[in-house]
C-alpha positions in Angstrom: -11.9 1.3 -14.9 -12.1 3.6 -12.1 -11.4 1.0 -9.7 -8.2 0.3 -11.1 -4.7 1.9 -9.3 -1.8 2.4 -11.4 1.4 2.0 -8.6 4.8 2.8 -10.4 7.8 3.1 -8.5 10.8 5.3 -10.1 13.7 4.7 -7.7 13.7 8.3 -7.1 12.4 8.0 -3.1 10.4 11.4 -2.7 8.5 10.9 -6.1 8.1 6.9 -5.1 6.6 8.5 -1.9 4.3 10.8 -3.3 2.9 8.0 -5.5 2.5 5.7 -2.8 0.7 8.7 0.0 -2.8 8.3 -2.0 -2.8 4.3 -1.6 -2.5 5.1 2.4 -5.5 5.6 4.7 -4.6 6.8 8.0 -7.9 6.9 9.1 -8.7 2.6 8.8 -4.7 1.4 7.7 -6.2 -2.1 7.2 -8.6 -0.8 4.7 -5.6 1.3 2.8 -5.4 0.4 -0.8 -1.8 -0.2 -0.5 -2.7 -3.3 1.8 -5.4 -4.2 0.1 -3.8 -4.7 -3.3 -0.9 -6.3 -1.9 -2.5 -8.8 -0.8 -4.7 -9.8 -3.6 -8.0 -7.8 -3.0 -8.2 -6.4 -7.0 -4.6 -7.4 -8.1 -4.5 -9.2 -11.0 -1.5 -10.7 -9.9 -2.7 -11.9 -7.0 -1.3 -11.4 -3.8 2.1 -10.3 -3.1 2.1 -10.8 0.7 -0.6 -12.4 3.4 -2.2 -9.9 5.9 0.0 -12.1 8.7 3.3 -11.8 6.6 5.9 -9.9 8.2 5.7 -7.5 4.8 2.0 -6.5 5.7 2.6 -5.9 9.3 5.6 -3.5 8.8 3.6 -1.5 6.4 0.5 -1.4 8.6 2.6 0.3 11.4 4.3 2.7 9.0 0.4 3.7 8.6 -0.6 3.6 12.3 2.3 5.4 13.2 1.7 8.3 10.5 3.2 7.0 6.7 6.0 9.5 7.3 8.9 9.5 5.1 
């Protein structure tokens, strides 16, 4: 479906990168896809980290602080 986000990492860091920049949004972080997923919201494997992990939080401020490379 069109809701559905296909997230495949390759190892290769600048193409991991560039798959990962469309999951981010600078403009609400908490409401970035990348978060959302992670932590369950449309996953079908459920969550991967809480929103007060450690995991979540390091991720949040890499997108408050620009999701530079």
């Amino acid at each position: 479906s069109a809701g559905e986000v296909e997230w495949l990492l390759s190892g290769d860091a600048a193409s991991d990168y560039a798959a990962t920049i469309p999951l981010i949004d600078e403009s609400d972080p908490n409401g970035s896809r990348l978060l959302q997923k992670g932590s369950g919201a449309g996953h079908v494997g459920g969550a991967i980290y809480r929103a007060d992990s450690g995991a979540y939080q390091t991720i949040l401020s890499w997108i408050e602080q620009g999701a530079l490379p």
